[in-house]
VOBA-1610 file (N, C-alpha, C; in pm, whole numbers, padded with zeros to 5 digits, always signed):
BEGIN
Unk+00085-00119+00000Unk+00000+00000+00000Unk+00088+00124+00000Unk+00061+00188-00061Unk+00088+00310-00094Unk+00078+00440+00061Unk+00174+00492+00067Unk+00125+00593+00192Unk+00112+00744+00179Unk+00024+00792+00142Unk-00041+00919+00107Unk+00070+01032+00185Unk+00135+01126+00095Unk+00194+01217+00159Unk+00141+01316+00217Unk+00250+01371+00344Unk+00184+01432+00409Unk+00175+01569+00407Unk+00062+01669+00413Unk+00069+01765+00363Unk+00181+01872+00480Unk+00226+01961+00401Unk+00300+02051+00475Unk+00267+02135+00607Unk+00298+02180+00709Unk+00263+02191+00800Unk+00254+02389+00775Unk+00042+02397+00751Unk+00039+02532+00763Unk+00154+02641+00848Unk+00175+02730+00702Unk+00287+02857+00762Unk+00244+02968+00803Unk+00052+02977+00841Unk+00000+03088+00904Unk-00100+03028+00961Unk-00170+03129+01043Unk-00293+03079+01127Unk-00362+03229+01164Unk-00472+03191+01189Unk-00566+03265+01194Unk-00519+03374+01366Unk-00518+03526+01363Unk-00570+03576+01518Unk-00664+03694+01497Unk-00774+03647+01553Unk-00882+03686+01508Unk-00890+03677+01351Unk-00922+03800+01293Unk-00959+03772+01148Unk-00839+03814+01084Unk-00728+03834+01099Unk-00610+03796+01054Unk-00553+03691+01032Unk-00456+03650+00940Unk-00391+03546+00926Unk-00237+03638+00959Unk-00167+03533+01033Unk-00078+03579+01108Unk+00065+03477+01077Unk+00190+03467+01075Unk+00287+03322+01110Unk+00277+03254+01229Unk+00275+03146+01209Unk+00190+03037+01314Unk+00291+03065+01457Unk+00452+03108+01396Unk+00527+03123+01558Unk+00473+03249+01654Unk+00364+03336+01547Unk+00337+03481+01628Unk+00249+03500+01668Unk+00104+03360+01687Unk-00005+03406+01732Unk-00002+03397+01877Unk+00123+03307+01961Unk+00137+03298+02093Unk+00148+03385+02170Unk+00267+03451+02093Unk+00293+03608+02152Unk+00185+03704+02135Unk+00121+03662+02023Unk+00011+03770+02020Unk-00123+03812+02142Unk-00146+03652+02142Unk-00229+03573+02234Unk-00185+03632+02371Unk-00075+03584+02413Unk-00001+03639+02565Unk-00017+03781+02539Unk+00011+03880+02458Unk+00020+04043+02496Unk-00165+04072+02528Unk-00230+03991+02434Unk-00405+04063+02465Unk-00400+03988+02590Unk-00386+03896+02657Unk-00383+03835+02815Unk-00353+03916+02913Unk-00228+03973+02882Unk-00146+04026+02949Unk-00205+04164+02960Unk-00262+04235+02904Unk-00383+04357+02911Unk-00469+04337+02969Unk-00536+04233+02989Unk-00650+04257+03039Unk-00705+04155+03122Unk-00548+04079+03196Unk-00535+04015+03322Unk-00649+04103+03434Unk-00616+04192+03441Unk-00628+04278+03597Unk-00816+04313+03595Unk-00862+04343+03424Unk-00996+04355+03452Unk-01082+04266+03375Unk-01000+04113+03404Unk-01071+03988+03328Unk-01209+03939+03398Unk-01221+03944+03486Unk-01360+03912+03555Unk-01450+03995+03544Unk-01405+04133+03568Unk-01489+04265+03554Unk-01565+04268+03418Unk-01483+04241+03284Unk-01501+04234+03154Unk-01633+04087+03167Unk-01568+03969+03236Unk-01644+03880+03157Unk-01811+03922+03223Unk-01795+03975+03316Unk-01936+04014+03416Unk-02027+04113+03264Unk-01939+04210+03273Unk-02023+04299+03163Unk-02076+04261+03049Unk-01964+04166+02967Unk-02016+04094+02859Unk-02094+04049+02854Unk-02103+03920+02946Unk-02193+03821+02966Unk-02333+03901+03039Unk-02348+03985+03113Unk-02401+04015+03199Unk-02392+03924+03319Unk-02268+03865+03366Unk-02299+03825+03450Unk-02299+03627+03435Unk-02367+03622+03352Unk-02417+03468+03280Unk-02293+03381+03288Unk-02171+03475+03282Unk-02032+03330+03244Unk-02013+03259+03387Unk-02111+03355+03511Unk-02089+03263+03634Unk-02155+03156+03634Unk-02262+03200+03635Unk-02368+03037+03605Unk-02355+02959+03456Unk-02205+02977+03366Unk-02219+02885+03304Unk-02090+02785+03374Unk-01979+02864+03450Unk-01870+02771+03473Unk-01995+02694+03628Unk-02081+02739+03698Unk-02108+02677+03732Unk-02173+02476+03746Unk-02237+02498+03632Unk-02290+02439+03574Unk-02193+02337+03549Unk-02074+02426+03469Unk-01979+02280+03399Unk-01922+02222+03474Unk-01877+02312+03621Unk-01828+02232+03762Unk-01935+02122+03800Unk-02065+02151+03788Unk-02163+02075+03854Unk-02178+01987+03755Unk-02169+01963+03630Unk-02199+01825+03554Unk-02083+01754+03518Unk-01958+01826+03566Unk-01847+01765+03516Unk-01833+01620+03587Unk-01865+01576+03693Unk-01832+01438+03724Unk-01696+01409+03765Unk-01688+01526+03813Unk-01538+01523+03889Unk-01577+01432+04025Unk-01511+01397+04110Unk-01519+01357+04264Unk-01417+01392+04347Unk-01477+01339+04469Unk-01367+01366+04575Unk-01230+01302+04581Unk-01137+01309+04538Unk-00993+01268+04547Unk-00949+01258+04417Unk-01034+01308+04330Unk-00971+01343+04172Unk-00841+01427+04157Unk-00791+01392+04083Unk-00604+01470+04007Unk-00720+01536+03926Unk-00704+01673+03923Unk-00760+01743+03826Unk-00664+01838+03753Unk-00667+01840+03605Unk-00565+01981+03568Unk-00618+02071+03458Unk-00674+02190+03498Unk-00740+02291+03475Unk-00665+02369+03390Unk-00673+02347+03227Unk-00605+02402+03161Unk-00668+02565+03130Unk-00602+02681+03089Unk-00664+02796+03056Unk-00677+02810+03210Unk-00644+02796+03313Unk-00702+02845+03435Unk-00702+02982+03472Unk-00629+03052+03433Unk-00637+03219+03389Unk-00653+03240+03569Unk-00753+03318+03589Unk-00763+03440+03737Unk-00843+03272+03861Unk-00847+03174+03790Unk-00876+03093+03905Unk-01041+03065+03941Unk-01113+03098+03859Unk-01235+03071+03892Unk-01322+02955+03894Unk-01250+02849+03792Unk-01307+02720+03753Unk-01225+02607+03865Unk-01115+02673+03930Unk-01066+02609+04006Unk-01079+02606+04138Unk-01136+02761+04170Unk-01236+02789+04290Unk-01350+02700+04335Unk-01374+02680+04160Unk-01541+02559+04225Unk-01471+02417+04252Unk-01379+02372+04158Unk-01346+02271+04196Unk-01306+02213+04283Unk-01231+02291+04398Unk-01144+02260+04490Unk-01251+02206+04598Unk-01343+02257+04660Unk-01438+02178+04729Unk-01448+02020+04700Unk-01474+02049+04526Unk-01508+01911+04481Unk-01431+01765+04515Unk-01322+01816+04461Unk-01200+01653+04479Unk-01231+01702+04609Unk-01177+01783+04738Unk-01194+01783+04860Unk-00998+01750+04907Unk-00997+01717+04992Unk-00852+01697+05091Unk-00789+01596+04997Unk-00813+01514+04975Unk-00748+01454+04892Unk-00755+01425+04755Unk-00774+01531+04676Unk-00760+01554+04569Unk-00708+01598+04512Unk-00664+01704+04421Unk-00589+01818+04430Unk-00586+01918+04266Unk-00584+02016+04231Unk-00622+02101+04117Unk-00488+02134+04049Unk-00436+02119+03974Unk-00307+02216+03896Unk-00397+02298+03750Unk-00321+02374+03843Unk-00369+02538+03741Unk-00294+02558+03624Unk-00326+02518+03509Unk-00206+02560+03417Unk-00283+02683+03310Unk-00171+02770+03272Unk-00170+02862+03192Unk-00079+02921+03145Unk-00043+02955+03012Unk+00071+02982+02977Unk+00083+03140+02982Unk-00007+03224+03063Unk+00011+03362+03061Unk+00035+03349+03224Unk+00135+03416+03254Unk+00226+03445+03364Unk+00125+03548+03421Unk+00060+03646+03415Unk-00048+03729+03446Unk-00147+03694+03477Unk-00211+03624+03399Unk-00309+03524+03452Unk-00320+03459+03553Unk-00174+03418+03535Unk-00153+03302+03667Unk-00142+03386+03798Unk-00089+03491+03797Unk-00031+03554+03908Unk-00156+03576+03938Unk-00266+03666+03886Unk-00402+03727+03903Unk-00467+03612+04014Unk-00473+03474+03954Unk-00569+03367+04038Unk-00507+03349+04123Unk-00370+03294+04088Unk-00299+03300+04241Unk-00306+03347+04382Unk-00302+03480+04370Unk-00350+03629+04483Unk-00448+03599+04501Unk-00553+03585+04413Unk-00698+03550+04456Unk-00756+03473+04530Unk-00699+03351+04482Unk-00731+03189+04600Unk-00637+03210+04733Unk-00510+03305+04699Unk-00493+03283+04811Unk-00510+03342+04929Unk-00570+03468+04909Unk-00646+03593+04970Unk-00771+03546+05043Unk-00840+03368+04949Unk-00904+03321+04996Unk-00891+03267+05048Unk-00822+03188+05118Unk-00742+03081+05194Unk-00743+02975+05096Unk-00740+02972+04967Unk-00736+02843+04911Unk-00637+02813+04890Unk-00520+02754+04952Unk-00394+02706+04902Unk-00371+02586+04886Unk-00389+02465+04991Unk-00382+02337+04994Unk-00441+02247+04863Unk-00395+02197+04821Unk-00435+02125+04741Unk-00486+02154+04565Unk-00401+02286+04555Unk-00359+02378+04440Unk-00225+02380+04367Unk-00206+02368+04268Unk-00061+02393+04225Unk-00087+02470+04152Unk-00008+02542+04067Unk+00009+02648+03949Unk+00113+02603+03858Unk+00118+02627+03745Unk+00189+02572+03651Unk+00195+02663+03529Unk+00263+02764+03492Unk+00300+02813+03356Unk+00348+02738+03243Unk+00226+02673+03160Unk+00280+02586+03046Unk+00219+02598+02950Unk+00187+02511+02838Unk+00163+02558+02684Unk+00061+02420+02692Unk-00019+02395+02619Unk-00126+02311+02623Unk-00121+02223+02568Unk-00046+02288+02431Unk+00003+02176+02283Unk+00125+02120+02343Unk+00201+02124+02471Unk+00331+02019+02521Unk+00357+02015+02695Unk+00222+01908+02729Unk+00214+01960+02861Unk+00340+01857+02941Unk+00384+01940+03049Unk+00508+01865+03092Unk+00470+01787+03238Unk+00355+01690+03178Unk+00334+01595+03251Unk+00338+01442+03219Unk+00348+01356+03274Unk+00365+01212+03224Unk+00248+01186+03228Unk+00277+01054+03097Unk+00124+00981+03062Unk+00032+00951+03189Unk-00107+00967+03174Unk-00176+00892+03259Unk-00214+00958+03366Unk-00180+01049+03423Unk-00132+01177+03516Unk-00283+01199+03600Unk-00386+01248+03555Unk-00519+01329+03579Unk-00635+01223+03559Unk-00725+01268+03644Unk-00862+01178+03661Unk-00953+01229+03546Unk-00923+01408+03555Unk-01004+01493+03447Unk-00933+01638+03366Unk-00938+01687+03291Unk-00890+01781+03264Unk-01023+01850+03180Unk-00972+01968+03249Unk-01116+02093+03232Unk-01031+02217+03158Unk-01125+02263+03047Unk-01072+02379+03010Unk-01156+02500+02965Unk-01207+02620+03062Unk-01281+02692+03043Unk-01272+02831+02922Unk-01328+02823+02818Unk-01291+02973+02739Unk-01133+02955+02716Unk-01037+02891+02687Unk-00898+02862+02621Unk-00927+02786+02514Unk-00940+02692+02494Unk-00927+02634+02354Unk-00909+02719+02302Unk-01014+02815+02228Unk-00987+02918+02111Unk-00876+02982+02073Unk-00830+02973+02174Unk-00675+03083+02186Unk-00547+02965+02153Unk-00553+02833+02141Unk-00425+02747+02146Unk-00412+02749+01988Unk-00314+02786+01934Unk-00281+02782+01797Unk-00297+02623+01752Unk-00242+02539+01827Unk-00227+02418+01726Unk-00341+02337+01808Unk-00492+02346+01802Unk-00556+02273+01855Unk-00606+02090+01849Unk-00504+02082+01785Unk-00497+01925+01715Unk-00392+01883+01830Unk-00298+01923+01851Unk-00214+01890+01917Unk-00216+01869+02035Unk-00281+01990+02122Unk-00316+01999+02243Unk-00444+01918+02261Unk-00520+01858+02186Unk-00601+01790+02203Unk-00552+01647+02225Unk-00437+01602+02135Unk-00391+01457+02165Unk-00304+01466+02265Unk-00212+01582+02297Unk-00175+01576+02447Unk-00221+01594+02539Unk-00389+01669+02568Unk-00472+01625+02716Unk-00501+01510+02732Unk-00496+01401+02559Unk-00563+01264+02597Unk-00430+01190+02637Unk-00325+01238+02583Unk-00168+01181+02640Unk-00232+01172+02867Unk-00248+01294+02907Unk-00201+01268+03033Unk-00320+01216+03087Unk-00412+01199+03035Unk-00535+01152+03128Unk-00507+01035+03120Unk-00549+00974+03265Unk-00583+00830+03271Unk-00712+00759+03231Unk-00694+00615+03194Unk-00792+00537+03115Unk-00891+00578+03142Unk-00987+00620+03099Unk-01114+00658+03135Unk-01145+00786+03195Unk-01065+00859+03184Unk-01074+00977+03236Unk-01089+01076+03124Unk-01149+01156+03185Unk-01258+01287+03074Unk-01181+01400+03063Unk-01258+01504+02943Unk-01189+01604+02932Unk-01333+01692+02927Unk-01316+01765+02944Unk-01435+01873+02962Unk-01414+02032+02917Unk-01475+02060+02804Unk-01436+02200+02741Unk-01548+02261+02764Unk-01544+02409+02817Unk-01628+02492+02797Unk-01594+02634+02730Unk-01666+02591+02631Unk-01631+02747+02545Unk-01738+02812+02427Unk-01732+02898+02425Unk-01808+02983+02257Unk-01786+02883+02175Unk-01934+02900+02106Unk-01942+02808+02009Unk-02034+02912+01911Unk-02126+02828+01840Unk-02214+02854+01724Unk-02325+02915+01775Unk-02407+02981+01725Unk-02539+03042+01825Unk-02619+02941+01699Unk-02722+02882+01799Unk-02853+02815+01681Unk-02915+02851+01619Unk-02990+02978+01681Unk-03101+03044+01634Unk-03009+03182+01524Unk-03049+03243+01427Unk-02993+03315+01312Unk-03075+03438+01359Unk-03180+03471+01437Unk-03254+03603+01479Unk-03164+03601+01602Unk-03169+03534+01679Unk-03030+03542+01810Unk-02946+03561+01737Unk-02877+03482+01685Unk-02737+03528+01585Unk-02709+03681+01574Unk-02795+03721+01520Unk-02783+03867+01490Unk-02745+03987+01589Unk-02816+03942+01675Unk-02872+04020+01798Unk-02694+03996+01869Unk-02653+03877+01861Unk-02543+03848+01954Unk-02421+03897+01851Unk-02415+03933+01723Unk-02320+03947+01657Unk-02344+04120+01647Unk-02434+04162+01723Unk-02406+04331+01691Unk-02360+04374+01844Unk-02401+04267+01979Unk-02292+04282+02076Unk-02205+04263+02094Unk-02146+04179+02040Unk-01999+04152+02013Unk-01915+04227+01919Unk-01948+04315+01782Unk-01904+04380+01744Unk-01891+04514+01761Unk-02015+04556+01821Unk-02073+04725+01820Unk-02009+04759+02033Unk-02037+04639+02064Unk-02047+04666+02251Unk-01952+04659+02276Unk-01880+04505+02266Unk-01798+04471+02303Unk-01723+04573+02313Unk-01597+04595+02214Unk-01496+04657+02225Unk-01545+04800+02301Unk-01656+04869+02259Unk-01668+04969+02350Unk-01638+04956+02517Unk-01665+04868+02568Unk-01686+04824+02675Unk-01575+04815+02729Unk-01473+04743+02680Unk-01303+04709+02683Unk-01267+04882+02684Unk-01291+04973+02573Unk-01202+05104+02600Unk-01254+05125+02679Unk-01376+05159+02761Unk-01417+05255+02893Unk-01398+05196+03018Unk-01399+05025+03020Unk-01378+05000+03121Unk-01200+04929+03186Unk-01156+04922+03058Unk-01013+04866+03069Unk-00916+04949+02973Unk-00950+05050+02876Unk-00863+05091+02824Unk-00829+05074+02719Unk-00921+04964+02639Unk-00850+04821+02562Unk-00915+04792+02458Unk-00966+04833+02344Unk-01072+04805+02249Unk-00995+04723+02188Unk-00894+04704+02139Unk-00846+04582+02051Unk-00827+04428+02098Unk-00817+04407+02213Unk-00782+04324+02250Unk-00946+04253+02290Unk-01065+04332+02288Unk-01158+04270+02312Unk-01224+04246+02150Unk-01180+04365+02042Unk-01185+04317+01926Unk-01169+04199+01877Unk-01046+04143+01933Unk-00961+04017+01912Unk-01042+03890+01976Unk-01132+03948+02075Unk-01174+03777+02181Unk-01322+03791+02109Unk-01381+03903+02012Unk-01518+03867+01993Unk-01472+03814+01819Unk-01376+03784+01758Unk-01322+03790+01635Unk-01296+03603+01665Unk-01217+03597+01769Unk-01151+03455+01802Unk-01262+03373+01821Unk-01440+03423+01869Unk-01492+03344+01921Unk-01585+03319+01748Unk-01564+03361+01674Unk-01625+03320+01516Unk-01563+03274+01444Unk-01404+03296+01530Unk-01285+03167+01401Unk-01321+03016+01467Unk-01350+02973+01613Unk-01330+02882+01654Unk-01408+02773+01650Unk-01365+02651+01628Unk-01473+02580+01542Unk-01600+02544+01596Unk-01699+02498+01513Unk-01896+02477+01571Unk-01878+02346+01658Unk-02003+02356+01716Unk-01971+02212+01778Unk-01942+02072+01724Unk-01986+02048+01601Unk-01995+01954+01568Unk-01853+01927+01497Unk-01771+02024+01465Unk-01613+02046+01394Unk-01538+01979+01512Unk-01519+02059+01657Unk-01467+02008+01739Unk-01478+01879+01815Unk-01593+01834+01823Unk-01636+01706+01810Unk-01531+01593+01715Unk-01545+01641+01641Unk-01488+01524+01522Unk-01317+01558+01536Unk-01284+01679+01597Unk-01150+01701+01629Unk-01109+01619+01752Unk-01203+01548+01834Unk-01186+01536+01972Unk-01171+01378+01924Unk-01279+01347+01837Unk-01244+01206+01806Unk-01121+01146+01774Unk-01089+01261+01661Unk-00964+01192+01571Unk-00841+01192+01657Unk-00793+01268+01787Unk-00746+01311+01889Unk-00746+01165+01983Unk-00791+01096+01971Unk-00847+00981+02033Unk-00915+00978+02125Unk-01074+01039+02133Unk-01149+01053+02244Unk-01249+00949+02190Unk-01308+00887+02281Unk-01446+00810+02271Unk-01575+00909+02342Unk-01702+00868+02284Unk-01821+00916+02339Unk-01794+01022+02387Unk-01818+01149+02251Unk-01776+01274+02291Unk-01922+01319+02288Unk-01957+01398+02376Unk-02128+01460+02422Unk-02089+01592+02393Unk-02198+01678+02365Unk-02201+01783+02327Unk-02340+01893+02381Unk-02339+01956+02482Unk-02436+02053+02538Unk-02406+02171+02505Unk-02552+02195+02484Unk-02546+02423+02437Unk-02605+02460+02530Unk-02575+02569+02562Unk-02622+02687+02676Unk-02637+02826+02636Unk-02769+02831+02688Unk-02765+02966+02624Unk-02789+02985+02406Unk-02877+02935+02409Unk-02868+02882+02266Unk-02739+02865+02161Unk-02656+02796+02261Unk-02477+02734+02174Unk-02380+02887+02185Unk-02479+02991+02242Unk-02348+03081+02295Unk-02218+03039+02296Unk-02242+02922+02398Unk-02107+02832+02473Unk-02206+02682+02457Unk-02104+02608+02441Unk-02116+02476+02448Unk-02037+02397+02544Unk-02062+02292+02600Unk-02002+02198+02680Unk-01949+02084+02609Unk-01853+02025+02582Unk-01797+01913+02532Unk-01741+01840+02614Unk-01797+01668+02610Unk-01764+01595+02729Unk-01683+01503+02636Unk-01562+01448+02689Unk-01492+01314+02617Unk-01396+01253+02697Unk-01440+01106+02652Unk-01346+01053+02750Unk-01217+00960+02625Unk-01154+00933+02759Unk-00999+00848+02706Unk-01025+00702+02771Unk-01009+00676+02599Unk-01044+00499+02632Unk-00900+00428+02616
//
């Protein structure tokens, strides 16, 4: 048999509606982070109105985590998805925070620990597409609103299924497709017309929120990522919308 060559490895990639060289969307990625570390909660409150609390809620509450779970919370940014979790596994469990923005990290850091949450937390500055953990590692790995932002999402997809153990899930929550095309509308003139307004008056920052309402229409529908999760080697990948596919939930496990 013949073995089909392999195609060349794209020399650009998409940030926001730019096409960019694939070594510069990281840096790109880290400088809009790195802006708008300090009023990332404040922002997601306004956007959302509020709503992105009761959606990480939700994904904490159906995720099927338990008590004494290895959990590693990729995108963990200012610490909020790891806030809910930490109750969850409980004393013997334990959360690693990873994110490859140093700002981010610092932001949640201060935060949990202002809260007394320290025990049973780690922090970790790393890259998603080469995580520096050994096979088998995690019970679950959760990743709230990041995907969109990892340049090589093929990659980082077969390395969360690298560290999870047999049977252990991955759980994405992020922007997806809106269902309805009269919603559609309605949500594509807040994201273009609000958004960024919102970013200059309340952070200073219209481009960089330009960039996160731009990133959330490059990133693929549910049913794209789905079939990305498969080929990645996930089994029985589930798929929930919220909020009419605003955000979607993607459940998959490692068989």
């Amino acid at each position: 048999m013949n073995e089909q060559p392999k195609s060349p490895p794209a020399s650009t990639t998409h940030f926001g509606f730019r096409d960019v060289p694939v070594g510069e969307k990281q840096k790109l990625v880290g400088q809009v982070f790195t802006s708008v570390a300090r009023n990332y909660d404040l922002m997601n409150d306004l956007m959302s109105f509020g709503t992105h609390r009761l959606w990480k809620r939700h994904f904490v509450a159906t995720s099927g985590v338990r008590r004494g779970d290895h959990v590693l919370d990729l995108a963990g940014g200012t610490g909020d998805i790891a806030a809910l979790l930490h109750p969850v596994v409980g004393e013997t469990g334990e959360v690693v925070v990873g994110d490859i923005n140093a700002a981010m990290l610092g932001v949640g850091r201060d935060r949990l620990t202002d809260r007394g949450l320290v025990a049973g937390l780690r922090w970790a500055q790393l890259n998603a597409e080469r995580l520096p953990f050994p096979d088998n590692s995690f019970d679950a790995v959760t990743m709230a609103f990041g995907l969109r932002n990892v340049t090589d999402k093929d990659q980082a997809l077969a390395d969360i299924c690298r560290v999870l153990k047999p049977s252990g899930r991955l759980l994405v929550l992020e922007f997806s497709k809106v269902q309805s095309e009269a919603f559609g509308k309605l949500y594509d003139f807040h994201s273009f017309k609000i958004l960024p307004r919102l970013g200059q008056l309340f952070a200073g920052d219209a481009d960089s929120y330009q960039y996160l309402a731009e990133s959330i229409r490059k990133h693929p529908d549910q049913q794209t990522l789905k079939g990305m999760m498969e080929r990645a080697g996930f089994g029985k990948v589930e798929v929930r919308n919220l909020t009419n596919g605003i955000v979607a939930i993607h459940r998959a496990y490692k068989f």
